[in-house]
C-alpha positions as CSV (number, residue, x, y, z in Angstrom):
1,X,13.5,3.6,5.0
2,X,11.4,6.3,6.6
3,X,12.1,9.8,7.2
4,X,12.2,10.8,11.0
5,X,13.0,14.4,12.0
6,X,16.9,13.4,11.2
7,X,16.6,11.6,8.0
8,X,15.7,13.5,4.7
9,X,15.4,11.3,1.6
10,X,16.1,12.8,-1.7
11,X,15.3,12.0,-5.5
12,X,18.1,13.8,-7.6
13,X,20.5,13.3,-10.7
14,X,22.7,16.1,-9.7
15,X,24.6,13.3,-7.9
16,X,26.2,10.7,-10.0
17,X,28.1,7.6,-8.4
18,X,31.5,8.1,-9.7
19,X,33.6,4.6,-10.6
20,X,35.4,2.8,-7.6
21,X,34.1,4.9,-5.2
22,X,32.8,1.7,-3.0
23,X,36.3,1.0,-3.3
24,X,36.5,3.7,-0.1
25,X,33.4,2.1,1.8
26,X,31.7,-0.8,0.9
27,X,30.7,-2.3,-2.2
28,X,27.6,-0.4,-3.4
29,X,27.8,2.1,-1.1
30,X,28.3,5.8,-2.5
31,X,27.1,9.1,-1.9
32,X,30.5,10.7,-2.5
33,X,29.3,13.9,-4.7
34,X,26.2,14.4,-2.1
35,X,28.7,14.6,0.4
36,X,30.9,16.8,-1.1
37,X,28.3,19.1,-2.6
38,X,26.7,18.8,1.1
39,X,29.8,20.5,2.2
40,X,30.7,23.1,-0.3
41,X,26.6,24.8,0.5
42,X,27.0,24.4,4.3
43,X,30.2,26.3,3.8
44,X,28.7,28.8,1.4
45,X,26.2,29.2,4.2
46,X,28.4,30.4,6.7
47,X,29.6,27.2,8.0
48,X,33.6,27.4,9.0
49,X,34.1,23.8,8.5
50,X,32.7,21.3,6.5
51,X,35.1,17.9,5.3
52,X,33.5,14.7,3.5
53,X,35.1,11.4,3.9
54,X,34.5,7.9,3.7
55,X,33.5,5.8,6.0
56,X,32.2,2.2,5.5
57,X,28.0,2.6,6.0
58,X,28.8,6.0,3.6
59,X,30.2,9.1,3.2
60,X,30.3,11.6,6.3
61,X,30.2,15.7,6.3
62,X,31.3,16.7,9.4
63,X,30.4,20.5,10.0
64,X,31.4,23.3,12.6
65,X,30.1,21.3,15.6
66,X,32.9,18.7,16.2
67,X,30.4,16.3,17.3
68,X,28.4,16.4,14.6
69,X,28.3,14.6,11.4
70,X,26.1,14.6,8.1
71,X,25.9,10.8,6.8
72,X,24.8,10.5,3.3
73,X,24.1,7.0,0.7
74,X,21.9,5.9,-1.8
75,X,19.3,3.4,-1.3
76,X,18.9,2.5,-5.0
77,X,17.5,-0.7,-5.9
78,X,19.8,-1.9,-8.1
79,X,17.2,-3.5,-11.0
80,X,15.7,-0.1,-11.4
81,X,15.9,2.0,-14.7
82,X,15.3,4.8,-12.6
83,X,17.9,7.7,-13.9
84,X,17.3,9.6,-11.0
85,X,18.8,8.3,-7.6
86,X,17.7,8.0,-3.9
87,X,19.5,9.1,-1.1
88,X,19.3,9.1,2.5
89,X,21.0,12.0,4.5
90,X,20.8,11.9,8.2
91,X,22.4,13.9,11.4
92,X,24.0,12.5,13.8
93,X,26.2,13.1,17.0
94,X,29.8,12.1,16.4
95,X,30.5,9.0,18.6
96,X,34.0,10.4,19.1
97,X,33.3,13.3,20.9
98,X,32.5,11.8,24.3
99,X,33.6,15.8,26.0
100,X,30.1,16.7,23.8
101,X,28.3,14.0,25.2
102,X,29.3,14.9,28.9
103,X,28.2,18.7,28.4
104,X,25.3,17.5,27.1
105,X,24.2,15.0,30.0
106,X,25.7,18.1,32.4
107,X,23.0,20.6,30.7
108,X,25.9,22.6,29.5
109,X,25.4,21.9,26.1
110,X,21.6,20.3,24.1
111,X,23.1,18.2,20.8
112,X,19.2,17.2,20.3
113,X,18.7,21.0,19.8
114,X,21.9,21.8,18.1
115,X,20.8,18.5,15.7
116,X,17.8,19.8,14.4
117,X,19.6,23.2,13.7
118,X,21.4,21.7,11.7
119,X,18.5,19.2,10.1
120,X,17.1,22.7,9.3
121,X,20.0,23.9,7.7
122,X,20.1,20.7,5.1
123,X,16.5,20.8,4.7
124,X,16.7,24.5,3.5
125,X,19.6,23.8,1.5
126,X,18.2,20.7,-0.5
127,X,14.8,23.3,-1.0
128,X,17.1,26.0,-2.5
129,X,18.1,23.3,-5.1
130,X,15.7,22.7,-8.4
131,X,17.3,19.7,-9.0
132,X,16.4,18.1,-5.8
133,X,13.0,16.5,-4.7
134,X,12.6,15.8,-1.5
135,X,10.7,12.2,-0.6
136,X,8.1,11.9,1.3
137,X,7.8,10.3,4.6
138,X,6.8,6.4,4.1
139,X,4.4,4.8,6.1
């Protein structure tokens, strides 16, 4: 899948899969340390707020703007002997914050501009970390 200014895709084995954790989303779908991790540096970084859960496409941060959620999975292919994983993260606005969504359509508030803050944030994040490489776009 290709990166676009609110997907990064990552190479790492800081992240394991940990046993039945599809059991929470769908089968093959994990991320569940990312997504913790994910939320223990936002918070480090000044971040009030920053929960992971499951949801069934993966596992969901969502940080100090309400309407804002960090989605993270793998995208292995499951025949590879690869012992480092691949994982998508991506920003998006929280579908159940509609008030957001009227602010932002009134000019009151810009989530396209408050989303790539926080893109910014991840991306320096993920470059703070040795163990992480960060994937190039595809074409």
């Amino acid at each position: 899948m290709p990166q676009t200014e609110d997907h990064i895709r990552i190479k790492s084995n800081l992240f394991q899969v940990i046993e039945g954790e599809d059991d929470e989303t769908n089968p093959g779908i994990y991320g569940k340390e990312l997504a913790k991790w994910l939320a223990s540096q936002l918070q480090e970084a000044g971040q009030p707020k920053a929960d992971a859960f499951a949801e069934d496409f993966g596992w969901i941060v969502l940080c100090h703007h309400p309407h804002m959620a960090i989605c993270s999975s793998d995208f292995n292919d499951p025949h590879s002997e690869d012992e480092e994983r691949k994982w998508l993260i991506y920003t998006t606005t929280d579908s159940l914050a509609p008030i957001a969504r009227i602010k932002d359509w009134l000019g009151v508030r810009n989530l396209q501009k408050e989303r790539t803050a926080l893109h910014s944030e991840i991306l320096q994040i993920l470059q703070r970390e040795e163990r992480i490489q960060i994937l190039p776009n595809e074409s």
